[in-house]
Structure formats: structure tokens, C-alpha cells
C-alpha positions as CSV (number, residue, x, y, z in Angstrom):
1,X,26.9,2.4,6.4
2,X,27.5,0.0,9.4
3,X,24.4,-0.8,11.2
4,X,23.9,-2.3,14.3
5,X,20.7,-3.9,15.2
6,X,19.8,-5.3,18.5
7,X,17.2,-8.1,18.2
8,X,18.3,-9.1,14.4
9,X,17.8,-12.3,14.8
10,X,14.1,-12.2,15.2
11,X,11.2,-11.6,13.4
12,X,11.1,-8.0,12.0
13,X,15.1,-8.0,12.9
14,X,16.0,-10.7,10.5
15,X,13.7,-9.0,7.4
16,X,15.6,-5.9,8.2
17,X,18.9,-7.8,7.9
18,X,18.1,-8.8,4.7
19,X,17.1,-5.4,3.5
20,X,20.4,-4.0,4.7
21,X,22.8,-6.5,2.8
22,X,20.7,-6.4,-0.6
23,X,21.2,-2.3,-0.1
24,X,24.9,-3.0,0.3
25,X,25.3,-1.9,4.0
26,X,27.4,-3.4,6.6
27,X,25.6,-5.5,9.4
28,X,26.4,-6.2,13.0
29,X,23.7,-8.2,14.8
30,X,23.0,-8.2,18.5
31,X,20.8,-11.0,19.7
32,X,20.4,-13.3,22.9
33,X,18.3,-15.8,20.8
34,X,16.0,-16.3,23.1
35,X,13.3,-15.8,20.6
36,X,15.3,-15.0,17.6
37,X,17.1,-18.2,16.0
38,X,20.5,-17.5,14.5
39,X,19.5,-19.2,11.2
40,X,17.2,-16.2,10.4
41,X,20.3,-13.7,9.9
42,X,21.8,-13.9,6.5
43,X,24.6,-14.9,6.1
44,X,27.6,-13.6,4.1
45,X,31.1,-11.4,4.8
46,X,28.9,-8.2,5.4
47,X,26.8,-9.6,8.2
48,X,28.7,-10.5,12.0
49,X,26.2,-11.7,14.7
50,X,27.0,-11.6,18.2
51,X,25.1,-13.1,21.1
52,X,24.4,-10.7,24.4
53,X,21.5,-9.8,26.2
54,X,20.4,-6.4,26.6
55,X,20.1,-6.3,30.0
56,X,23.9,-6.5,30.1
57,X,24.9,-2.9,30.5
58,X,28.9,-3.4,29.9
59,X,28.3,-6.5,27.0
60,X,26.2,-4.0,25.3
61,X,28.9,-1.2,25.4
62,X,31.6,-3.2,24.9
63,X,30.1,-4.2,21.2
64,X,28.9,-0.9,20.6
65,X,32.6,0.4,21.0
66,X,33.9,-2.2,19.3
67,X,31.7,-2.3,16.3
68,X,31.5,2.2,16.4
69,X,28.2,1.8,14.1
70,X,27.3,4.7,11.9
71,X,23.7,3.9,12.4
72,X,21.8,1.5,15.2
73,X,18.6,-0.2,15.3
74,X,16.8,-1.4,18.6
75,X,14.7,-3.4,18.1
76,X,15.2,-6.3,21.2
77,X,12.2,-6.3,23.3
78,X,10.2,-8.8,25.4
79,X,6.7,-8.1,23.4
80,X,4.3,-10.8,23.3
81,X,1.4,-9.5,25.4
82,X,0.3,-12.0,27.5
83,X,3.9,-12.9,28.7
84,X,4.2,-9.1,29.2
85,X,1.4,-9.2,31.5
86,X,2.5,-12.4,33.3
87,X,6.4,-10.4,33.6
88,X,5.7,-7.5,34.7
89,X,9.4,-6.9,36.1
90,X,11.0,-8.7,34.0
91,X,9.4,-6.8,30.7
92,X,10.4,-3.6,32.3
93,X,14.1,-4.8,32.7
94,X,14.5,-6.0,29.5
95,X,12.4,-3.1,27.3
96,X,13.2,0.3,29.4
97,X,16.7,-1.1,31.4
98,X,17.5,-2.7,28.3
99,X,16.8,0.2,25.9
100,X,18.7,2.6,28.3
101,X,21.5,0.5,27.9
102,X,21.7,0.8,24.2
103,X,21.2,4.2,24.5
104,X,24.0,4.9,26.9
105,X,26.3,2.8,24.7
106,X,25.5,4.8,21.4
107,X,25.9,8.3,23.7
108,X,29.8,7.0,23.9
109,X,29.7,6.0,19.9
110,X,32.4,8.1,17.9
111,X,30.6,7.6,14.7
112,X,27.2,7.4,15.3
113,X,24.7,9.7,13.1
114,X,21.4,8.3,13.5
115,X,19.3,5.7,16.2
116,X,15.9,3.9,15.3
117,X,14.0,2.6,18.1
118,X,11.2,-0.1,18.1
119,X,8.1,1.4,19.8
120,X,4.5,0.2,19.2
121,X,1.0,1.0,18.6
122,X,0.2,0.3,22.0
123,X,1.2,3.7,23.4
124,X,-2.1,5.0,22.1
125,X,-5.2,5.2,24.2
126,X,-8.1,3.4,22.5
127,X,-10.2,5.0,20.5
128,X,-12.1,4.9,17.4
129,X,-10.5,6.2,14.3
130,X,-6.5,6.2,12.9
131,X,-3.9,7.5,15.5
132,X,-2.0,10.5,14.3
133,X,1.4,10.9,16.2
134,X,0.5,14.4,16.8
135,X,-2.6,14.4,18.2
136,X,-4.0,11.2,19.0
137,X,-4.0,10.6,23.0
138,X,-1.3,8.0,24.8
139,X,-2.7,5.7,27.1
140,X,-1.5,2.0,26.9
141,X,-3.7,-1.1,27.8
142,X,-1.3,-2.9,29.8
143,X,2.5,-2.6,31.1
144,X,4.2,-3.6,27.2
145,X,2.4,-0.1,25.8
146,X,3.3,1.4,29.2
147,X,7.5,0.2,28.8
148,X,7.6,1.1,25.1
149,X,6.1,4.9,25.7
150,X,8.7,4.7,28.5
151,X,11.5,3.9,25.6
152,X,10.2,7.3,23.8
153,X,10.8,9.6,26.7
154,X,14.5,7.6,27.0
155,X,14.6,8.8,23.2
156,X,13.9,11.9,23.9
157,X,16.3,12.7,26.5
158,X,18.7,10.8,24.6
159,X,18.5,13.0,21.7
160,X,18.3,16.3,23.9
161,X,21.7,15.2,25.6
162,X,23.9,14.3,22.7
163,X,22.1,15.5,19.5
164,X,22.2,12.3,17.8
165,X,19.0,12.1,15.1
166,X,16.9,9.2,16.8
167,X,13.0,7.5,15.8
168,X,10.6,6.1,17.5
169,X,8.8,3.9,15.3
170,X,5.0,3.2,16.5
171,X,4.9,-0.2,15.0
172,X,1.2,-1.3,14.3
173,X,0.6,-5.3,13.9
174,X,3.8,-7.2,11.6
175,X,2.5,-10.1,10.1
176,X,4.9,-12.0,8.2
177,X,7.3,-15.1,7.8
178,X,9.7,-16.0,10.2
179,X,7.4,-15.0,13.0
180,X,9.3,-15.8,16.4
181,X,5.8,-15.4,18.9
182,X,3.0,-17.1,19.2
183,X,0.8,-14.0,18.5
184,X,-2.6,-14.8,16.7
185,X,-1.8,-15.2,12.9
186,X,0.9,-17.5,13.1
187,X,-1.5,-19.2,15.7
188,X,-4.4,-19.6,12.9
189,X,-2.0,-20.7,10.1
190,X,-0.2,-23.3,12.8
191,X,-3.7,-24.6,13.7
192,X,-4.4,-24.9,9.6
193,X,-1.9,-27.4,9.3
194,X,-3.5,-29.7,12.2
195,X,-7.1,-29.2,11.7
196,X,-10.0,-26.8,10.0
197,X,-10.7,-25.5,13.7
198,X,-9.3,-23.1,14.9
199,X,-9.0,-22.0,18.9
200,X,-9.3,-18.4,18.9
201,X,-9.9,-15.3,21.5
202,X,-11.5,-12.1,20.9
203,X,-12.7,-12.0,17.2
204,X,-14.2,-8.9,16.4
205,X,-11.0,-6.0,17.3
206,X,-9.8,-4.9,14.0
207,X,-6.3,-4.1,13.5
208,X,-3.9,-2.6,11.5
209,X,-2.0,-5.6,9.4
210,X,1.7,-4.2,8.4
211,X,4.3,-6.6,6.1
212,X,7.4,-7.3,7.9
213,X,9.2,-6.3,4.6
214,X,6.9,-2.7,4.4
215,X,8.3,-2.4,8.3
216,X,12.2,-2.7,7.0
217,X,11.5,-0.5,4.4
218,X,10.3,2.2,6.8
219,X,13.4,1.6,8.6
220,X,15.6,1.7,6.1
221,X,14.0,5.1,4.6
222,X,14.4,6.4,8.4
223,X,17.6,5.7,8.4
224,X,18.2,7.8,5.0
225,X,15.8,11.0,5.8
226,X,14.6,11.1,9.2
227,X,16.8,14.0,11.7
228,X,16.0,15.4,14.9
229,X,13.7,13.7,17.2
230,X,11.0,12.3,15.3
231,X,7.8,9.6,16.1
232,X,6.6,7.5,13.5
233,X,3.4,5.5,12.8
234,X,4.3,2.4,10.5
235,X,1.0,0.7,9.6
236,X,-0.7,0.0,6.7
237,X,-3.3,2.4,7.1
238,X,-6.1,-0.5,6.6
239,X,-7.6,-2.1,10.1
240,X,-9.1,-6.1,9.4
241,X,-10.3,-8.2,12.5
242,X,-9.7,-11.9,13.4
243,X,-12.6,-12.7,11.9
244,X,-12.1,-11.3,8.3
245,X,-8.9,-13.2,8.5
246,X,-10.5,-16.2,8.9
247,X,-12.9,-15.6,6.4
248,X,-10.7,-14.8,3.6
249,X,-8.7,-18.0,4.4
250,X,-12.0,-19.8,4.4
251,X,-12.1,-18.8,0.5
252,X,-9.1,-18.7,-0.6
253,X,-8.2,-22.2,1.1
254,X,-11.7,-23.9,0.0
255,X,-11.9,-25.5,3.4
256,X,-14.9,-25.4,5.9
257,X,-12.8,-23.3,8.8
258,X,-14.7,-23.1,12.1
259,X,-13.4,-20.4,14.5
260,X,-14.3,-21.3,17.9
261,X,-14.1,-19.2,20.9
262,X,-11.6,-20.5,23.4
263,X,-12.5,-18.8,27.0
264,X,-8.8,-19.1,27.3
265,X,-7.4,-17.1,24.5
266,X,-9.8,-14.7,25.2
267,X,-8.9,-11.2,26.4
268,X,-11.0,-9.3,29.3
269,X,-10.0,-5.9,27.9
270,X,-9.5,-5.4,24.2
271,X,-9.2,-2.1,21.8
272,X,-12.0,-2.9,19.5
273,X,-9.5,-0.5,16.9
274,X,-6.0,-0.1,16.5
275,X,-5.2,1.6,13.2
276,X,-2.4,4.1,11.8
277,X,-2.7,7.2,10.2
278,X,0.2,6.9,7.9
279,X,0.1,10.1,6.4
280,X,3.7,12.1,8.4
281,X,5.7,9.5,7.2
282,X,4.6,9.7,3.7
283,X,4.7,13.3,3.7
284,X,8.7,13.4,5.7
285,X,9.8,10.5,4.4
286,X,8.3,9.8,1.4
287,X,7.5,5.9,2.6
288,X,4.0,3.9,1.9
289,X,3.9,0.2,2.6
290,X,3.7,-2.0,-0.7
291,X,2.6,-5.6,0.6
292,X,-1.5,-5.8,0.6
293,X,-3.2,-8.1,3.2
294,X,-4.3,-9.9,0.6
295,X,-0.5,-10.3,-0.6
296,X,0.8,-11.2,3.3
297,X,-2.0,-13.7,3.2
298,X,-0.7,-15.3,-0.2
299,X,2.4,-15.5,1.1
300,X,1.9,-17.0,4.5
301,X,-0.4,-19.8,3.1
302,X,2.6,-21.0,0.8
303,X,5.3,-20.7,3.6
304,X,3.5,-22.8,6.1
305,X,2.3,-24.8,3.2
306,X,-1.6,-24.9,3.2
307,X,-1.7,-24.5,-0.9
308,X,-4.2,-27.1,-1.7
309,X,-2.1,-29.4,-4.8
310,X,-4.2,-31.5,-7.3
């Protein structure tokens, strides 16, 4: 199929953009690389990458027409947290405006049979055990949760209004290579390679660790199976906090790590759990994630390159 993804350039955009050209799909890539870098998209003669911005209502429909995609991807979104926060306007522009726009353009798409948006974990309300899509209460923290639940009632409508299968994938925390943010595991292995202290925040939240390649899978397997309107949790099932991180680097790294609290990292309000019940889209879809946290870890060590040599 041709696939458009908005945001392809980035860091769970280009792992998808690998998956799709190794399953022998056709890619179109829609990026503004202003956190994406154009080096992360394959290369090759089925992958074209254009640069637009989201926010550009006519740019965005002009490539959709142009491209007529069979299936599209939205993944472009302004999600680090604390810039979030600090952009209140300018989140909402970009994630609701933004995702409207794609919307609208794929409404107008002769070939279209299928949309995947990128939602997130932080819809949920905080509580104590896994959230189940069904059940679990909605209630985000802060104004990224708040624009991304926003996207799943623009799903909604969408697929209400033009009967277009669409997914709203609640995506719990990617850890990966490639990383494009400066969110708090790339932050630990970065400070690694300067030092065996680490600056750190909040310590004790736990939170659901998933593989950038399990997250393109899930896609991917959307893409194949899912119809209708659907939500899905993709997590790992398994919640770990900052401070299990550190301590299986500690081991596996055989170097005294300190984590130190930095009053500046830290957060005044913070879910002390975030962790998906995985169990729809194993039973719909017939997806698990494959990539253990002790795998990611493995990985991450040697691609920042912390492997202690003899």
C-alpha cells in the first residue's frame, strides 16, 4: 500500500518508516524537521519525504491530494511535556489544528481506506493499576493529555462523517534509538557518556517502557486488522521507575552511578503509575510487543556507546 506519515522523520516516525519499506509498502513522509532530522528516513526508490508543517492547512492538502495514500499515519505532534506546558497555544495549534488538518485532507482522499493517529497515555486520569481503553477514566495532567484526547474526539467525528476505518493509538512511554526529545532516558544515557552522575527529577513514578520497534509493529498490525473506530493502548504491559533504570545500568555498566535530585528537573505533580493493559489489542489484533526492557536497555547502551571494552 501507499502510506503517508506525518512526523516520519522523527523518533517513532522513522522506526515506522523502516518497518514499512522492509514489508514492501510504498512511503510518503511528511515532516517540518523541526525535531525530526531528515537522515532518519530511509532511503531508497519507495520512500519520498516532503517538508511542510502541519499547521499549514492547504500544504497539507495539497500533498495528501497529490500523494492519494491508501493508508495515513499521524503521528506530528509537539509532545515533550515541559515545552507543552511552557506552549500552551502553540501545542494546541500544532496537535488539535494540526491534526484537523490531516484529517480534513484525508476526508477529500479518493483512495483512502484506513487512518492511525498518535494519541498517548496521558489521556488517562491517574490511578493505580493498568488502564483499560474501556473503562479506565480520562483525565490528563496537563494541556499535552488534554490536546491529544482532543485528537480522539476529531477521530471520532472524522470517522462518523466519512466512514473511513481510523485508530487512536494510546501510546505509553517509547524508549528507543533515534530519540528526537530530551525526555528522561535519553537524558540518563547522555549524562553516562559525561559523567557517573546523573541530574534527575522525580525518581520513584513507574512507567510503562514500550520499544519503538514493538510501537511500529502495532501500527503496522493496525493498519492490516483494525476497522471502525477503534482506541488502542500500546504499552508493554510492565511499569519500571527512574530509579530501577538506574539501577540496572548500575549493574549491567559496573560503574558507581549516583542519581541526584535536581530541584529543577523535578515535577510538582507526577502520576506515581502509568501502565497499559494490553490485553484489546492482543485479543483484536492479535499484537504483543517483543522487545524486553532489559533488551531496549542492551540496545541503548551500545548505540550511545557506554559498552565497557577491555
Amino acid at each position: 500500500m501507499k502510506f503517508l506519515v506525518s512526523g516520519g522523520a522523527g523518533f517513532i516516525g522513522s522506526e515506522l518508516c523502516r518497518a514499512l519499506l522492509e514489508a514492501g509498502h510504498e512511503l510518503f513522509v511528511y515532516d517540518n524537521f523541526a525535531r525530526g532530522r531528515r537522515e532518519y528516513v530511509p532511503d531508497g526508490p519507495r520512500a519520498t519525504v516532503f517538508e511542510g508543517d502541519i499547521r499549514d492547512a492547504a500544504r497539507v492538502r495539497d500533498f495528501v491530494a497529490r500523494v492519494q495514500p491508501h493508508y495515513v499515519v499521524h503521528l506530528a505532534a509537539l509532545h515533550y511535556i515541559p515545552d507543552c506546558i511552557a506552549r500552551p497555544d502553540e501545542t494546541r495549534a500544532i496537535n488539535v489544528d494540526g491534526t484537523q488538518h490531516v484529517l480534513d485532507a484525508c476526508r477529500a482522499s479518493r483512495e483512502l481506506r484506513g487512518v492511525a493517529i498518535a494519541s498517548s497515555a496521558a489521556v488517562y486520569a491517574p490511578i493505580a493499576e493498568a488502564c483499560q481503553e474501556e473503562t479506565s477514566p480520562l483525565g490528563p495532567c496537563e494541556v499535552y493529555g488534554e490536546s491529544k484526547l482532543e485528537c480522539e474526539r476529531l477521530a471520532r467525528a472524522f470517522y462518523e462523517q466519512s466512514g473511513v476505518s481510523i485508530a487512536s493509538l494510546r501510546i505509553f512511554n517509547a524508549i528507543g534509538p533515534r530519540e528526537t526529545n530530551p525526555h528522561v532516558v535519553p537524558h540518563i544515557f547522555e549524562s553516562l557518556k559525561r559523567s557517573d552522575v546523573i541530574p534527575l527529577g522525580n525518581m520513584s513514578p513507574r512507567r510503562d517502557y514500550i520499544h519503538t520497534r514493538d510501537i511500529a509493529s502495532a501500527i503496522v498490525a493496525i493498519a492490516e486488522k483494525a476497522r471502525g473506530c477503534s482506541v488502542y493502548n500500546v504499552g508493554s504491559g510492565k511499569a519500571h521507575s527512574v530509579a530501577d533504570l538506574v539501577e540496572v545500568l548500575r549493574a549491567k555498566l559496573g560503574r558507581p552511578i549516583e542519581a541526584r535530585v535536581d530541584a529543577d528537573r523535578v515535577r510538582p505533580v507526577d502520576r506515581e503509575l502509568l501502565l497499559a493493559s494490553v490485553s484489546k489489542i492482543q485479543a483484536e489484533i492479535g499484537w504483543a510487543p517483543r522487545v524486553s526492557f532489559d533488551e531496549a536497555l542492551e540496545e541503548l547502551i551500545d548505540d550511545y556507546g557506554l559498552r565497557k571494552t577491555s
